[in-house]
VOTOR-765537 format. One record per residue (C-alpha): x, y, z; residue in three letters. Coordinates in steps of 0.25 Angstrom, whole numbers, padded with zeros to 4 digits, always signed. Example, Ala and Ser with C-alpha at 12.3 -4.5 7.8 and 13.67 -1.06 7.14 Angstrom:
REM VOTOR-765537
+0049-0018+0031ALA/+0055-0004+0029SER/
REM end
This chain:
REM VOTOR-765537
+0444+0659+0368UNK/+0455+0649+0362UNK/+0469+0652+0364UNK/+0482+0649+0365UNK/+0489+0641+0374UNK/+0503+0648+0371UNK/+0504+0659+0362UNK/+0512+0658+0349UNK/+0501+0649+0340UNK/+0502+0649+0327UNK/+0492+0649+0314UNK/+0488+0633+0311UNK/+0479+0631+0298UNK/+0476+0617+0296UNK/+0474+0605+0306UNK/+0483+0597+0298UNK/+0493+0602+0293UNK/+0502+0610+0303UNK/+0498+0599+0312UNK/+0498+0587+0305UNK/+0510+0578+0312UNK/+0506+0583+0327UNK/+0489+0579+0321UNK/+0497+0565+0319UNK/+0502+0565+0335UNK/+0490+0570+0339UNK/+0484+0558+0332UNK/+0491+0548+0337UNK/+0491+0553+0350UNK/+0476+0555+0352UNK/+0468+0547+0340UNK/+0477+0537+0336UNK/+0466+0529+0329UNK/+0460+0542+0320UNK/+0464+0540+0306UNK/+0469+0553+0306UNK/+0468+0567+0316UNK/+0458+0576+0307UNK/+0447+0584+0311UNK/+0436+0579+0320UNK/+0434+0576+0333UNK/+0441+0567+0340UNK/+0439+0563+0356UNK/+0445+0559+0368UNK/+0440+0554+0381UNK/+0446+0552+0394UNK/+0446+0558+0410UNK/+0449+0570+0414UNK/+0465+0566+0410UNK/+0460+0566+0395UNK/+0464+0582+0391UNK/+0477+0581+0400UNK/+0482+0567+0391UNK/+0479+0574+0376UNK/+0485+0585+0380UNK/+0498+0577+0383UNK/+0494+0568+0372UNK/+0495+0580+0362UNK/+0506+0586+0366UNK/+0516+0583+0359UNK/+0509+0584+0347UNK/+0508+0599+0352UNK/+0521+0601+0354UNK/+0524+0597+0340UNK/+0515+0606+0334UNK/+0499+0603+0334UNK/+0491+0615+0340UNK/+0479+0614+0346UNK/+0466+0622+0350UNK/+0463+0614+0365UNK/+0449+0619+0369UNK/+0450+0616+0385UNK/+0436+0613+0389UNK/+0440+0606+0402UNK/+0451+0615+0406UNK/+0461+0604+0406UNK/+0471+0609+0396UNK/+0484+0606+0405UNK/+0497+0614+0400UNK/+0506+0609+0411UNK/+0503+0595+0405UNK/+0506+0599+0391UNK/+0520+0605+0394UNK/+0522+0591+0401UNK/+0518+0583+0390UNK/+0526+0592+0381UNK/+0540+0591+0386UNK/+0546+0605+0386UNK/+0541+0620+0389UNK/+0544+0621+0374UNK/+0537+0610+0369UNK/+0525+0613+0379UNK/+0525+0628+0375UNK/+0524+0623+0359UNK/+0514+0615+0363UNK/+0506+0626+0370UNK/+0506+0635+0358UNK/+0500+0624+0350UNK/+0488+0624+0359UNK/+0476+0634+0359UNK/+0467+0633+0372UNK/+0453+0635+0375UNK/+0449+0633+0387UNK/+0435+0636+0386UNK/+0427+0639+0402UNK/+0415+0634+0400UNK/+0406+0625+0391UNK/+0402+0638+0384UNK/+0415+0643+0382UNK/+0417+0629+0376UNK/+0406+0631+0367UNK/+0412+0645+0363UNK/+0426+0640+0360UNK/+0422+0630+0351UNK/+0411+0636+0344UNK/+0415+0649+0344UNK/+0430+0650+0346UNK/+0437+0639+0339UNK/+0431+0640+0327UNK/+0438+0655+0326UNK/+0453+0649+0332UNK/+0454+0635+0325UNK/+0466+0636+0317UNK/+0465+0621+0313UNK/+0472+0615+0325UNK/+0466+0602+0334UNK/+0457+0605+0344UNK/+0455+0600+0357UNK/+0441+0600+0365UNK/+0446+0596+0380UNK/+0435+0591+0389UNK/+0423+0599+0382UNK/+0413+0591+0392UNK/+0419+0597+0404UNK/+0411+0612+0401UNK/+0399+0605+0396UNK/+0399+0596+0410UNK/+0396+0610+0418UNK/+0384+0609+0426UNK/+0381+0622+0425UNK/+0380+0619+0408UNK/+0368+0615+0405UNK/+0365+0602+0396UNK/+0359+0610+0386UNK/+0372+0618+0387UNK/+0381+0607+0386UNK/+0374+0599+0375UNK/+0374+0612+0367UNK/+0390+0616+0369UNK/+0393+0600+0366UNK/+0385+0601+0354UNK/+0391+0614+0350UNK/+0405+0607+0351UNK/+0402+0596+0343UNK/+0398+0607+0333UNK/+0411+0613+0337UNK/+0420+0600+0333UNK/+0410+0598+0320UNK/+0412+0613+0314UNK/+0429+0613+0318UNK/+0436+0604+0308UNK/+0448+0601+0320UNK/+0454+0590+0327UNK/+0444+0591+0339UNK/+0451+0583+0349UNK/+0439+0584+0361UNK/+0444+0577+0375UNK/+0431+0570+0383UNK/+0431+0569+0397UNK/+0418+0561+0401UNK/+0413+0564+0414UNK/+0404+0556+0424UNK/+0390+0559+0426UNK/+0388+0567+0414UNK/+0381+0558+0403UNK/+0376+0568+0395UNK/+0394+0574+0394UNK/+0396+0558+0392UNK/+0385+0558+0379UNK/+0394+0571+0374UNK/+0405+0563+0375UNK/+0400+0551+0366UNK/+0395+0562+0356UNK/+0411+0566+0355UNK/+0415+0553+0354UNK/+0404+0550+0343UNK/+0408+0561+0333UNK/+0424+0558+0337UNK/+0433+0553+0327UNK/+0440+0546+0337UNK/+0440+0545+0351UNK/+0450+0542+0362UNK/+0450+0538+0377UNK/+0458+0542+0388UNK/+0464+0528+0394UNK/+0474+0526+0404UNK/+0481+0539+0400UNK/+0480+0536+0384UNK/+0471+0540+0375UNK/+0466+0527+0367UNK/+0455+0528+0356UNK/+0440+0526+0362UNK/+0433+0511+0357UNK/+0426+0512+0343UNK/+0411+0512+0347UNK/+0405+0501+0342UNK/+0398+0504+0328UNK/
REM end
């Protein structure tokens, strides 16, 4: 199920028009070198303080007026942290309503919020994929399993004409996550890392 984070959301139509100054914010505050923040993919990389720092990074664009449907694959979605980065209970609480949750419990559950779910709920807002690997590094999944659900989100991101903002969190010892990760990055339309607390965009690969 997707749903709300507050109640009180309203009816959006349109990714870029009700939202189109916050689009800007969000722009400079993320992918600074994209031309411009239209649909497709774009990705970030980092540890495991990477959802925590776009969260506080979009924020403010938030409490001015973007919503969003934030699909929490690695349960990290932080409220406390939101109504830090946001000032006031009154700014944190706009903010809030602006924000449609998932938080999906397993890779299956994934599988079924993107390819079942949001394609019934998207209004035209962003939407944020947060750690997706994390479900699909279960042991219990099997690699058939995982390859499948991963291709299934790709077809996910492909058949959604959103802002897909997808947060990677590489971890050790799990090359085949690691290979998923360069197929994001390939199929990105700009990619940023996690440095020193900033997010900076990623090298261009050499052509």
């Amino acid at each position: 199920m997707i749903g709300s984070a507050q109640e009180g959301l309203k009816e959006y139509h349109g990714w870029h028009r009700p939202w189109a100054p916050q689009m800007a914010a969000l722009k400079q505050g993320l992918f600074p070198a994209a031309a411009a923040l239209g649909p497709g993919l774009y990705t970030a990389l980092g540890d495991a303080r990477l959802c925590d720092s776009v969260l506080r990074t979009l924020t403010p664009a938030f409490v001015d007026g973007l919503s969003a449907l934030w699909i929490d694959a690695g349960r990290s979605f932080d409220g406390d942290l939101l109504a830090q980065a946001a000032g006031t209970s009154r700014a944190a609480k706009s903010a809030l309503s602006r924000i449609r949750l998932s938080i999906p419990g397993d890779a299956h559950a994934l599988e079924s919020a993107l390819c079942v779910h949001l394609p019934e709920v998207w209004r035209g807002e962003p939407i944020v994929l947060a750690d997706p690997l994390l479900p699909l590094s279960d042991t219990r999944l099997s690699e058939i399993d995982a390859r499948r659900v991963f291709s299934r989100m790709l077809d996910a991101v492909a058949s959604i004409a959103a802002t897909w903002i997808v947060l990677a969190i590489p971890r050790k010892g799990l090359p085949e996550r690691l290979r998923m990760i360069e197929r994001l990055t390939a199929v990105s339309r700009q990619v940023v890392l996690l440095e020193s607390g900033r997010l900076v965009p990623a090298p261009k690969r050499p052509s």
